[in-house]
Structures are given as structure tokens and as C-alpha cells.
C-alpha positions as CSV (number, residue, x, y, z in Angstrom):
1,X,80.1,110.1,-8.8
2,X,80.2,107.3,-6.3
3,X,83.7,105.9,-7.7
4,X,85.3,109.7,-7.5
5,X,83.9,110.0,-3.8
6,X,85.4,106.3,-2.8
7,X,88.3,107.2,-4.4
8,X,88.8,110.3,-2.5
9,X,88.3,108.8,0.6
10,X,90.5,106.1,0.0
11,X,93.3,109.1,-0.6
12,X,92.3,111.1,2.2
13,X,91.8,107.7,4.5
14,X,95.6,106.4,3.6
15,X,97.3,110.4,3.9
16,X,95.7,110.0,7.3
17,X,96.9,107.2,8.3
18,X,101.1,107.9,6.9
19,X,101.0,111.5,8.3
20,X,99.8,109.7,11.7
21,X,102.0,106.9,11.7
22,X,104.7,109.3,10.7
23,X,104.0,112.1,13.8
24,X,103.8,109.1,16.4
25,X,106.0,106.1,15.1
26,X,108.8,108.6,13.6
27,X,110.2,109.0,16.8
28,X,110.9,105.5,17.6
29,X,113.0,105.2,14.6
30,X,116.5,105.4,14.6
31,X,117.0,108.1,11.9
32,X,119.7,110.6,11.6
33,X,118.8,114.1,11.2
34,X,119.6,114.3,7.5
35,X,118.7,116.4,4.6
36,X,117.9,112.7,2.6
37,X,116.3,111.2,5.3
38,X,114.4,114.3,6.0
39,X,113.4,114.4,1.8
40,X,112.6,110.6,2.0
41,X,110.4,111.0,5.1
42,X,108.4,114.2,2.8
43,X,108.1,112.2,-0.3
44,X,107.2,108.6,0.8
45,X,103.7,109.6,1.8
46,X,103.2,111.0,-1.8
47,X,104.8,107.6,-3.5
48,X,102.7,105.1,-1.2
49,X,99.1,107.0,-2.0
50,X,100.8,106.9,-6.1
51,X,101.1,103.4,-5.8
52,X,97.6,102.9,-4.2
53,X,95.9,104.8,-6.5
54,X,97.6,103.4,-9.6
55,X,97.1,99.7,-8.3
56,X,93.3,100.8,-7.9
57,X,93.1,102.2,-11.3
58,X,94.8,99.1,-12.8
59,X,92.7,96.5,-10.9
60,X,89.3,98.3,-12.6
61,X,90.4,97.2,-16.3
């Protein structure tokens, strides 16, 4: 039970932190108002928690 609870924190922790560094940061980047860079910008945060959870999951074999 403890390894589903740290794992959901660690999700919830890192979402937290993209979705804040993307509402503050995102401004200071110079970005075009694009329908890619707008899709890029709504799927990175999904990829980067993917990648954290599968190097977690891969790292407990």
C-alpha cells in the first residue's frame, strides 16, 4: 500500500510542479501562438510524468 501511495505522490508532486512551471515560466518563452506549439505545451506534461513513472517502475527490477 505504501509503494501505490509514494507512487501517487510522486505523480501528483511532478504534475504540480510542470503545470506550475508551465502557468509562470510559459510566458517568458518565446513561443508562437501555434496550434503545435499549443499541442506540444498539452502533451509534454503527460510524456515527462510517462517517463518518470516508467524509469521508476524499471529501476524496481
Amino acid at each position: 500500500m505504501t509503494v501505490v501511495l509514494s507512487t501517487l505522490t510522486k505523480v501528483l508532486l511532478a504534475s504540480l510542479g510542470i503545470s506550475l512551471a508551465i502557468k509562470y515560466g510559459g510566458p517568458y518563452l518565446p513561443l508562437t501562438g501555434t496550434s503545435a506549439t499549443a499541442a506540444v505545451i498539452v502533451v509534454a506534461p503527460s510524456i515527462l510524468v510517462a517517463i518518470a513513472l516508467g524509469w521508476d517502475a524499471w529501476s524496481r527490477r
